[in-house]
Every structure is written in structure tokens, then in C-alpha cells.
mmCIF entry with sequence, helices, sheets and N, C-alpha, C, O atoms, coordinates in Angstrom:
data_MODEL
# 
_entry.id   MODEL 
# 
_entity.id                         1 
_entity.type                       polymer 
_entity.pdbx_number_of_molecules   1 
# 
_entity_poly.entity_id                      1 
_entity_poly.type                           'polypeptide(L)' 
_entity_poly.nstd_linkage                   no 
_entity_poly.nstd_monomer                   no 
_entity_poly.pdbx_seq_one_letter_code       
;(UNK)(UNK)(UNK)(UNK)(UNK)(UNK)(UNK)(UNK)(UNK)(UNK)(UNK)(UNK)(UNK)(UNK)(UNK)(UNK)
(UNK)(UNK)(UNK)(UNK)(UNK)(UNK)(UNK)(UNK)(UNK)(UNK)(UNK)(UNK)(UNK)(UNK)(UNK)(UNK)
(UNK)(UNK)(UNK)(UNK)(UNK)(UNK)(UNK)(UNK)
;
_entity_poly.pdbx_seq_one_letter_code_can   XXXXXXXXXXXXXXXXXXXXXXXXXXXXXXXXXXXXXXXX 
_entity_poly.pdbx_strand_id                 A 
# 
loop_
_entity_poly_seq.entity_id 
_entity_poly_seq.num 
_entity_poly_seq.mon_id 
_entity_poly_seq.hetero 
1 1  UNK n 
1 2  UNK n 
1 3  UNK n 
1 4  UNK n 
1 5  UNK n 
1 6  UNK n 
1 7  UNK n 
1 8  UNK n 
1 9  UNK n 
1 10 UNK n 
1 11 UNK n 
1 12 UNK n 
1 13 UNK n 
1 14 UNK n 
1 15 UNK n 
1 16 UNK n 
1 17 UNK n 
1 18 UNK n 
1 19 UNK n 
1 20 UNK n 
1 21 UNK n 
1 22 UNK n 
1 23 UNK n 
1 24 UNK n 
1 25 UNK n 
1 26 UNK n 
1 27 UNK n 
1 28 UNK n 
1 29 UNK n 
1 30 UNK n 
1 31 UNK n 
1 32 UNK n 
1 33 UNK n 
1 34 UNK n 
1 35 UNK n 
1 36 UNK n 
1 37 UNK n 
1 38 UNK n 
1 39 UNK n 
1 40 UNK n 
# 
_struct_asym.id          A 
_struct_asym.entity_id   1 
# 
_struct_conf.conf_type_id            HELX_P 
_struct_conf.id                      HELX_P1 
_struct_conf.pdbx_PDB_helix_id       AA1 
_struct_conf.beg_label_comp_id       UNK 
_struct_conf.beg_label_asym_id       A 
_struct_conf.beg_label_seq_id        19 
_struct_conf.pdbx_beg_PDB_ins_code   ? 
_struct_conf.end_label_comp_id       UNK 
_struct_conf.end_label_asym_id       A 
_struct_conf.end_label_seq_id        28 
_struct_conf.pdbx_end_PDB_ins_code   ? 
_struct_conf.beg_auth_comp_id        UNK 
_struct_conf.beg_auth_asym_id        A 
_struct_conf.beg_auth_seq_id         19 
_struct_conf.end_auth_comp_id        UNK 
_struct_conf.end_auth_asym_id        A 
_struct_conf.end_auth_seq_id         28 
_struct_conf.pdbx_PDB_helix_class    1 
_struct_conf.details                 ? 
_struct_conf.pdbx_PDB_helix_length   10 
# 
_struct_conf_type.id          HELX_P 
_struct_conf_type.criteria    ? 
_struct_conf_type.reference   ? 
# 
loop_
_atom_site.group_PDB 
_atom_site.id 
_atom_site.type_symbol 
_atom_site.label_atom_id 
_atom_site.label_alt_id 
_atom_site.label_comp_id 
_atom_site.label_asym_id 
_atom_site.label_entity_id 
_atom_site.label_seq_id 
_atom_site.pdbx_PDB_ins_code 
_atom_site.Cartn_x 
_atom_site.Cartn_y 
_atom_site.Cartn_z 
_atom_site.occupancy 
_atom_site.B_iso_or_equiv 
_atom_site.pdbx_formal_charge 
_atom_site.auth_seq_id 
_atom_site.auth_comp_id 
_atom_site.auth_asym_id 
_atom_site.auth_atom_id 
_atom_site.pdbx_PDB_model_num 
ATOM 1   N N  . UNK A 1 1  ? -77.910 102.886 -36.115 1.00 0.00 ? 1  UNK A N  1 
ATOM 2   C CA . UNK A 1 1  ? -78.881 103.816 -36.664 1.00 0.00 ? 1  UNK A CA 1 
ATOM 3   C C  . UNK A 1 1  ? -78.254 105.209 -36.714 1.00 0.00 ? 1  UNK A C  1 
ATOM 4   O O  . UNK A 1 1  ? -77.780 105.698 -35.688 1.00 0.00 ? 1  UNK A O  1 
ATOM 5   N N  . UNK A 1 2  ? -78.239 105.907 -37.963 1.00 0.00 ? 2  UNK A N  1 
ATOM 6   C CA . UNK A 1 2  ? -77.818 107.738 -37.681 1.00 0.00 ? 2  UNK A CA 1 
ATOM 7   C C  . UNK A 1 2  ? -78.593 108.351 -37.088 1.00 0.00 ? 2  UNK A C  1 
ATOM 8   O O  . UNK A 1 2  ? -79.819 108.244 -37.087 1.00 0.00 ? 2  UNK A O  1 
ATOM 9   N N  . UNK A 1 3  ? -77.801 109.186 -36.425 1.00 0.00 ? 3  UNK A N  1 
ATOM 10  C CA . UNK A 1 3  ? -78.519 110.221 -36.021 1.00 0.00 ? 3  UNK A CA 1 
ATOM 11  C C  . UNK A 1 3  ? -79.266 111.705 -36.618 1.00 0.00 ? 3  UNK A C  1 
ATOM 12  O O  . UNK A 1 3  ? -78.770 112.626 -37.266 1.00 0.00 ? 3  UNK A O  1 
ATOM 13  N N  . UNK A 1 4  ? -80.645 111.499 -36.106 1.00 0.00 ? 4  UNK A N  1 
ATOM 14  C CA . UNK A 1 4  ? -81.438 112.616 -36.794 1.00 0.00 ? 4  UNK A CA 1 
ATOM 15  C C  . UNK A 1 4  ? -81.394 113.745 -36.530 1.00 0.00 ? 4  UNK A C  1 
ATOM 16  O O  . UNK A 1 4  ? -81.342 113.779 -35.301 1.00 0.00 ? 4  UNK A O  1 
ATOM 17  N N  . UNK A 1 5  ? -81.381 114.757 -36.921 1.00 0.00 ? 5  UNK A N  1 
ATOM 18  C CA . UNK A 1 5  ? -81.381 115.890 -36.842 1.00 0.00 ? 5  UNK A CA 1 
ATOM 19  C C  . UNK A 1 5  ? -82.098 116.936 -36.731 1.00 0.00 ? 5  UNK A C  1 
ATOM 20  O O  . UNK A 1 5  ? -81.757 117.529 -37.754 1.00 0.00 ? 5  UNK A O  1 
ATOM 21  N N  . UNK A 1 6  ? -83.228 117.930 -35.972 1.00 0.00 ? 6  UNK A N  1 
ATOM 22  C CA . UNK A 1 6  ? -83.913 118.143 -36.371 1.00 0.00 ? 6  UNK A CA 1 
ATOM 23  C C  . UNK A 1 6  ? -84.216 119.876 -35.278 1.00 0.00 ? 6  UNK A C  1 
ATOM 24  O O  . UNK A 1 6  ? -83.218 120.236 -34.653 1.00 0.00 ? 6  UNK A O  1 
ATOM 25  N N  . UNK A 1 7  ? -85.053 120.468 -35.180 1.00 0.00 ? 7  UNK A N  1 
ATOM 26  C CA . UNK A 1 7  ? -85.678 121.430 -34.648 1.00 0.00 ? 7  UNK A CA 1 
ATOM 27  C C  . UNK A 1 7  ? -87.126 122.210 -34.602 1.00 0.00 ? 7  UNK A C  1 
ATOM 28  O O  . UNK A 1 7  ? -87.844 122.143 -35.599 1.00 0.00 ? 7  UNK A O  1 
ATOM 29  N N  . UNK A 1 8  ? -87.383 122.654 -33.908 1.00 0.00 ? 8  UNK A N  1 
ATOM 30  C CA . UNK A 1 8  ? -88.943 123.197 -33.701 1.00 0.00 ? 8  UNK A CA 1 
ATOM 31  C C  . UNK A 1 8  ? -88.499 124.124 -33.135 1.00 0.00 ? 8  UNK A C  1 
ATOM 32  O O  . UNK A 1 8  ? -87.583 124.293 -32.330 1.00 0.00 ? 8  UNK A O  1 
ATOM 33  N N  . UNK A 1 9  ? -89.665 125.115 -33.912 1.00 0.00 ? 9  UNK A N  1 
ATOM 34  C CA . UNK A 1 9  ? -89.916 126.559 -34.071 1.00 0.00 ? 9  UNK A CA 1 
ATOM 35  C C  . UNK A 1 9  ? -91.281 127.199 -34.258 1.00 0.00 ? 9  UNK A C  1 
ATOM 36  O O  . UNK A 1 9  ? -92.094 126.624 -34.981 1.00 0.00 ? 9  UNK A O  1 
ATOM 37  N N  . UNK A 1 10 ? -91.602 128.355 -33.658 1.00 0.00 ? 10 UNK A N  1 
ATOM 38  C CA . UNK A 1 10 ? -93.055 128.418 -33.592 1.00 0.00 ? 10 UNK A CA 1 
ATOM 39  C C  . UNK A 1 10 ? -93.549 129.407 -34.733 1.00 0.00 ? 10 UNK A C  1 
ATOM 40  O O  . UNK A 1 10 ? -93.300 130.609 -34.629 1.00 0.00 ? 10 UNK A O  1 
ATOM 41  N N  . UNK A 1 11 ? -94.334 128.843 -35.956 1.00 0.00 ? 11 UNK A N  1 
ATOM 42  C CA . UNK A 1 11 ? -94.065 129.477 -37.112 1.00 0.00 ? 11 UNK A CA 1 
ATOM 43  C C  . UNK A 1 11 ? -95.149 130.682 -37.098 1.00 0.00 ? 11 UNK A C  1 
ATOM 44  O O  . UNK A 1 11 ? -95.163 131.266 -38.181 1.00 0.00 ? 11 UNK A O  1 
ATOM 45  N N  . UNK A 1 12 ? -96.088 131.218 -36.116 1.00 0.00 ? 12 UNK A N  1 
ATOM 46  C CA . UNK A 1 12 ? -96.326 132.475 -35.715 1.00 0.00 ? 12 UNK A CA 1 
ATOM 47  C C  . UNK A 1 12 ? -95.621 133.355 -35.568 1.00 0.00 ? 12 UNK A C  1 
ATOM 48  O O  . UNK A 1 12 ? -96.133 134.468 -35.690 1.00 0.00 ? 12 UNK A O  1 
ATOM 49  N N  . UNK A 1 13 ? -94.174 133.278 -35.251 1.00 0.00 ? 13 UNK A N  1 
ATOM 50  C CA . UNK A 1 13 ? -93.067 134.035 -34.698 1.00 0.00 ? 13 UNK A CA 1 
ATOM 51  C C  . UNK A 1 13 ? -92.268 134.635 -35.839 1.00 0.00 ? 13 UNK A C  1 
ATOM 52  O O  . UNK A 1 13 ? -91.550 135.634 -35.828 1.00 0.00 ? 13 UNK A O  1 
ATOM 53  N N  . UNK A 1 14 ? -92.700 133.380 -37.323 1.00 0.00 ? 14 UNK A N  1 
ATOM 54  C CA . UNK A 1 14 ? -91.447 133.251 -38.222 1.00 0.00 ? 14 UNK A CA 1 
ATOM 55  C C  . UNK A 1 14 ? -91.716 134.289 -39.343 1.00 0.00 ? 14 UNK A C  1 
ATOM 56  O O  . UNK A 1 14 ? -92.768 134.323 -39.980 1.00 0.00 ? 14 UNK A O  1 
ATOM 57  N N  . UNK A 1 15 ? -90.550 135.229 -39.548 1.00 0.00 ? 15 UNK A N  1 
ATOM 58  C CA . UNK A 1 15 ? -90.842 136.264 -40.515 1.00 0.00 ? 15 UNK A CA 1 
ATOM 59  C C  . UNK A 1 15 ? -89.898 136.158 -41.734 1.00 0.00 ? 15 UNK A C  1 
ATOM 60  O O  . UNK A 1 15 ? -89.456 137.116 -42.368 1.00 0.00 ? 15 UNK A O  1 
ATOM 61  N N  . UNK A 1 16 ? -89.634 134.733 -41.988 1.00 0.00 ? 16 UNK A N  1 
ATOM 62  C CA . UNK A 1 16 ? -89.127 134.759 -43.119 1.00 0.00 ? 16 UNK A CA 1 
ATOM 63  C C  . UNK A 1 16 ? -87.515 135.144 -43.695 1.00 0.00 ? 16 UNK A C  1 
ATOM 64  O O  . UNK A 1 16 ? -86.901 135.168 -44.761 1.00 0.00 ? 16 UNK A O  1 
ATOM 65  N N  . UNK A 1 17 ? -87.307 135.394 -42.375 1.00 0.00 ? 17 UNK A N  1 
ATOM 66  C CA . UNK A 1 17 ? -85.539 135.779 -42.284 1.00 0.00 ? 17 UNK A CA 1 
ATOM 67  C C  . UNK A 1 17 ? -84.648 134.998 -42.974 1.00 0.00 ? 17 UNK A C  1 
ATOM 68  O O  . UNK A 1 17 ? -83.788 135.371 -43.772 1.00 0.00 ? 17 UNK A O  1 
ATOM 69  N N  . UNK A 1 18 ? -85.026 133.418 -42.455 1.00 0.00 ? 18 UNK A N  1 
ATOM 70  C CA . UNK A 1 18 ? -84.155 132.428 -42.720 1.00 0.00 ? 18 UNK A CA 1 
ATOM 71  C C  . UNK A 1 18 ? -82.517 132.356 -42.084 1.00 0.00 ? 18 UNK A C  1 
ATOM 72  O O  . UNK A 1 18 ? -81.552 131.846 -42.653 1.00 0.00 ? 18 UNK A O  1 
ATOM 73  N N  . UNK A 1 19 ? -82.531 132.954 -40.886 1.00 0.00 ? 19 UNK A N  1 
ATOM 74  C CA . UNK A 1 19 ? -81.938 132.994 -39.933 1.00 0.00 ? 19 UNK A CA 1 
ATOM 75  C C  . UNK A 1 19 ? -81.818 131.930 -39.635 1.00 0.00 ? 19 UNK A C  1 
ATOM 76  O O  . UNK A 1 19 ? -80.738 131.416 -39.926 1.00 0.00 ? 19 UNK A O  1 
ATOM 77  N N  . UNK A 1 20 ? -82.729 131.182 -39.001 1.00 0.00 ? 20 UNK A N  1 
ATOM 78  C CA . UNK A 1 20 ? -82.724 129.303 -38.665 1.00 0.00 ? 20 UNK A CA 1 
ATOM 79  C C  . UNK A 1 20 ? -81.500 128.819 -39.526 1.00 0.00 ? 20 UNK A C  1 
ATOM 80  O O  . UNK A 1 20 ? -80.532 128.127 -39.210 1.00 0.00 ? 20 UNK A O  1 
ATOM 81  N N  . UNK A 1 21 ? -81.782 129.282 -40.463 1.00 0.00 ? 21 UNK A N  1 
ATOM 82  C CA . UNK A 1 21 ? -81.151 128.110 -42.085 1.00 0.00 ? 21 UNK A CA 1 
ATOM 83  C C  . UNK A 1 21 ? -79.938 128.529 -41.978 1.00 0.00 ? 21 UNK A C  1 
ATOM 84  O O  . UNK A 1 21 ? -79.171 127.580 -41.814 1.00 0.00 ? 21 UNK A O  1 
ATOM 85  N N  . UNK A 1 22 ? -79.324 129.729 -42.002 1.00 0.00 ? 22 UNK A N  1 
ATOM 86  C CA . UNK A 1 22 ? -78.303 130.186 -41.893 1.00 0.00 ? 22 UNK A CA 1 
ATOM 87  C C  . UNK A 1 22 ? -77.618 129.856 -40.799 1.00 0.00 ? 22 UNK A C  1 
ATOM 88  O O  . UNK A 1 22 ? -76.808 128.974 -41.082 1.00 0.00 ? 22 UNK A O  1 
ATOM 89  N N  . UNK A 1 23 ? -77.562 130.285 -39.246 1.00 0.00 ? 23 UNK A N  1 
ATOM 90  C CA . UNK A 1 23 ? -77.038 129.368 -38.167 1.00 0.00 ? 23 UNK A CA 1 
ATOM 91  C C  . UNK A 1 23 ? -77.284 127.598 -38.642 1.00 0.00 ? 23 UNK A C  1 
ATOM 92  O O  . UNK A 1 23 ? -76.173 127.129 -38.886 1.00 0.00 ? 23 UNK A O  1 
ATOM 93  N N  . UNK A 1 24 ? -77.781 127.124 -38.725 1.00 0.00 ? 24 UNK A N  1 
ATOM 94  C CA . UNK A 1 24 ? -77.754 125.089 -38.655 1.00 0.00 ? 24 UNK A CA 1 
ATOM 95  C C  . UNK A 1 24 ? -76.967 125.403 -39.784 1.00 0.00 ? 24 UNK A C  1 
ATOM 96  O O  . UNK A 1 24 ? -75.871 124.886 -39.568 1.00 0.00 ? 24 UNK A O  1 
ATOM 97  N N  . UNK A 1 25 ? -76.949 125.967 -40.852 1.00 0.00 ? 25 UNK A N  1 
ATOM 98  C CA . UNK A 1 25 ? -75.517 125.593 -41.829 1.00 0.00 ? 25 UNK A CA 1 
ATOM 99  C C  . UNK A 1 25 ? -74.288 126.180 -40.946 1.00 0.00 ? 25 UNK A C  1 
ATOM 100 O O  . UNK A 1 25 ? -73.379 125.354 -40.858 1.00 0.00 ? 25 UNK A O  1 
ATOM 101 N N  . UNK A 1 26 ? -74.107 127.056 -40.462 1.00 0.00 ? 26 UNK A N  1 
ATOM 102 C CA . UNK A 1 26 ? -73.254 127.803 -40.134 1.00 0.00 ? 26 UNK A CA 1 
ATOM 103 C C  . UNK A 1 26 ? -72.674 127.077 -38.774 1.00 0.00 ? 26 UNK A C  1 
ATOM 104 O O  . UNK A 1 26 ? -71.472 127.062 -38.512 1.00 0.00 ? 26 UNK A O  1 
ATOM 105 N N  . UNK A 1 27 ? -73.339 126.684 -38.228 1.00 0.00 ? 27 UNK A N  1 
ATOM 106 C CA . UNK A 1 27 ? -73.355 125.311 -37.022 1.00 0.00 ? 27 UNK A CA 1 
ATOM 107 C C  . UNK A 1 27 ? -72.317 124.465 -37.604 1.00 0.00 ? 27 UNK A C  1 
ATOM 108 O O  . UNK A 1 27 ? -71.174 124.215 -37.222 1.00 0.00 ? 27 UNK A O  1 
ATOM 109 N N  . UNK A 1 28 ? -73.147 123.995 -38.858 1.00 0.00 ? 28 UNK A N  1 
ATOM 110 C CA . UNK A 1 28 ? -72.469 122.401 -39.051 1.00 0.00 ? 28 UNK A CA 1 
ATOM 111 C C  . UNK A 1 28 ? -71.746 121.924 -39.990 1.00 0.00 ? 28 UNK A C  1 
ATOM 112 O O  . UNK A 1 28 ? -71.596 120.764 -40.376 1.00 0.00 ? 28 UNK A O  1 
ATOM 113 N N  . UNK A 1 29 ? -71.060 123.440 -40.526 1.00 0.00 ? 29 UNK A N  1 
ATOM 114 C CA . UNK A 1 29 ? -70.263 123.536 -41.567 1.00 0.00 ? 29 UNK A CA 1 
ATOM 115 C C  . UNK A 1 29 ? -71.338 123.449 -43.192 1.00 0.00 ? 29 UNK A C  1 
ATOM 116 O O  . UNK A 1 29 ? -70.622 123.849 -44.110 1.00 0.00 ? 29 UNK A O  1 
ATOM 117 N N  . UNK A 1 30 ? -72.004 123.266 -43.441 1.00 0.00 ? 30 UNK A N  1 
ATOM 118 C CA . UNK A 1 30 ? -72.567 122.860 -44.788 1.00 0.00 ? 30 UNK A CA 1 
ATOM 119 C C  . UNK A 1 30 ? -71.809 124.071 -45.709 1.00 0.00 ? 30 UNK A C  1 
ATOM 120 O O  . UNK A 1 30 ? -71.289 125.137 -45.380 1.00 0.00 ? 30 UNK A O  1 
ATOM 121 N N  . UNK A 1 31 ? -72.011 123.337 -47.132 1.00 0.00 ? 31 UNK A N  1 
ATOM 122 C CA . UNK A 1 31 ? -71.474 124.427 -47.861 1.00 0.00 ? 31 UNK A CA 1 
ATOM 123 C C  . UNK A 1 31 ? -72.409 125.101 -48.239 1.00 0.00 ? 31 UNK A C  1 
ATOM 124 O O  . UNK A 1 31 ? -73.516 124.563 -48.284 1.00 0.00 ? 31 UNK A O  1 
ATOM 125 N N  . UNK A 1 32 ? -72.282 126.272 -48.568 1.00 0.00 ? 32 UNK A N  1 
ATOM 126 C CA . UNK A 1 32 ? -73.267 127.462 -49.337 1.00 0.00 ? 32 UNK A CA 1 
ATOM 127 C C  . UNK A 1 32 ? -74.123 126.330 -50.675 1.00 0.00 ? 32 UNK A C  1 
ATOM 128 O O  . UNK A 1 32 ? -73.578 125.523 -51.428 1.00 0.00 ? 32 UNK A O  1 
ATOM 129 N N  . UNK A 1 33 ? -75.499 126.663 -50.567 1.00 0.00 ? 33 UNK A N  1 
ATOM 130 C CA . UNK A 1 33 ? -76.233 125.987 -51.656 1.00 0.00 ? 33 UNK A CA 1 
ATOM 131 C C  . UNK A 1 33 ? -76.694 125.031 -51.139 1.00 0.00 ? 33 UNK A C  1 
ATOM 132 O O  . UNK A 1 33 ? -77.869 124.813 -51.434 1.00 0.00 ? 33 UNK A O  1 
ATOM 133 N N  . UNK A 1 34 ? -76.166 124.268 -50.383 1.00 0.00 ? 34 UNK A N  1 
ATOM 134 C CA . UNK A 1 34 ? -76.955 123.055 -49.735 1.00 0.00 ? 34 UNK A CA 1 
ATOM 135 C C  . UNK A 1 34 ? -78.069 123.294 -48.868 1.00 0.00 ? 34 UNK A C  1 
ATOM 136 O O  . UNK A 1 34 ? -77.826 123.835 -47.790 1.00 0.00 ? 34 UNK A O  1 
ATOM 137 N N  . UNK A 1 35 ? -79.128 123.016 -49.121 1.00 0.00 ? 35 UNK A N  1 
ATOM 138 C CA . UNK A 1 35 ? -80.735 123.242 -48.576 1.00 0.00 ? 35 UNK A CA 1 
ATOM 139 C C  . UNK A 1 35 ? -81.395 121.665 -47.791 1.00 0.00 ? 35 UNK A C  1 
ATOM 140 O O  . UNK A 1 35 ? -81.978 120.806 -48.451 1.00 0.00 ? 35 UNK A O  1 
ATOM 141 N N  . UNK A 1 36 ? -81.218 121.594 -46.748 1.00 0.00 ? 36 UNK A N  1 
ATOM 142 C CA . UNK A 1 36 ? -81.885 119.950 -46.107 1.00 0.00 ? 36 UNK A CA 1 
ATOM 143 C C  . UNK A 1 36 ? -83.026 120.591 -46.085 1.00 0.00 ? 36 UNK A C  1 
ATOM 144 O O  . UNK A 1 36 ? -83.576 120.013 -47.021 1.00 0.00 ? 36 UNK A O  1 
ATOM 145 N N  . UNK A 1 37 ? -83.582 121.149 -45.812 1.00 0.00 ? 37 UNK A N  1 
ATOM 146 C CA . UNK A 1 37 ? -84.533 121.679 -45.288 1.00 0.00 ? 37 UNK A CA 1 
ATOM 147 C C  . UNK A 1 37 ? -85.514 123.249 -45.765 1.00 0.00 ? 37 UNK A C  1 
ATOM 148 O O  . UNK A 1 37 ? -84.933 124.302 -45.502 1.00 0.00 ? 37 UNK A O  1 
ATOM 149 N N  . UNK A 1 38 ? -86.726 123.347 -46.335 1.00 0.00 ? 38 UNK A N  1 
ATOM 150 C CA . UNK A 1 38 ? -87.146 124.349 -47.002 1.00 0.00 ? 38 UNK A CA 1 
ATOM 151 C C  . UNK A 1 38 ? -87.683 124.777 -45.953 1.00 0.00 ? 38 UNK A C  1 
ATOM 152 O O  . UNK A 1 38 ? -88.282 123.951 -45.265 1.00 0.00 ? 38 UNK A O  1 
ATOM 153 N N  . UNK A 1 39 ? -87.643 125.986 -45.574 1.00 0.00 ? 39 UNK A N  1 
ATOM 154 C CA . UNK A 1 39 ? -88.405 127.024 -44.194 1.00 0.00 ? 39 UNK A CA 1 
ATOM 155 C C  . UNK A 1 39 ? -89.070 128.100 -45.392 1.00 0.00 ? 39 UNK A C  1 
ATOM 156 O O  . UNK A 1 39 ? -88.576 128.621 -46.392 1.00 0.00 ? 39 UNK A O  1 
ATOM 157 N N  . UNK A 1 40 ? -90.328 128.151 -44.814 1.00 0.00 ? 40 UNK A N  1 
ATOM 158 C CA . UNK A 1 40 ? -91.189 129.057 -45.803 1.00 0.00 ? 40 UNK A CA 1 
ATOM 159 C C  . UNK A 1 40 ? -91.240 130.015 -44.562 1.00 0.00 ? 40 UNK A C  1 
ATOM 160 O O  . UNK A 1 40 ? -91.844 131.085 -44.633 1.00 0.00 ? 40 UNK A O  1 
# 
């Protein structure tokens, strides 16, 4: 089975930075443009 990937965040807190998105790409190498995940 792969392994999933995932995180929680408390979206009271969340101002839209997209900070999250930026570190987990920046983590795990992704290339620029690649989006797993939409954070509003």
C-alpha cells in the first residue's frame, strides 16, 4: 500500500499565506506549478 500523505491545520488561524503549500513543496522537492492540494 503507498504511503499517504497528509496534514492538519487549524483554519481559524489560516490567513491565506499559503505558506503550508510552499514548505510541503519545498520539503519534498515538487516542482513549481504542481498543486496536490488547494488551501483556500
Amino acid at each position: 500500500m503507498a504511503e499517504k500523505l497528509g496534514f492538519y491545520f487549524d483554519q481559524t488561524l489560516c490567513t491565506g499565506c499559503k505558506a503550508c503549500s510552499v514548505a510541503c513543496k519545498d520539503k519534498h522537492d515538487h516542482a513549481v506549478g504542481i498543486s496536490w492540494r488547494r488551501v483556500a
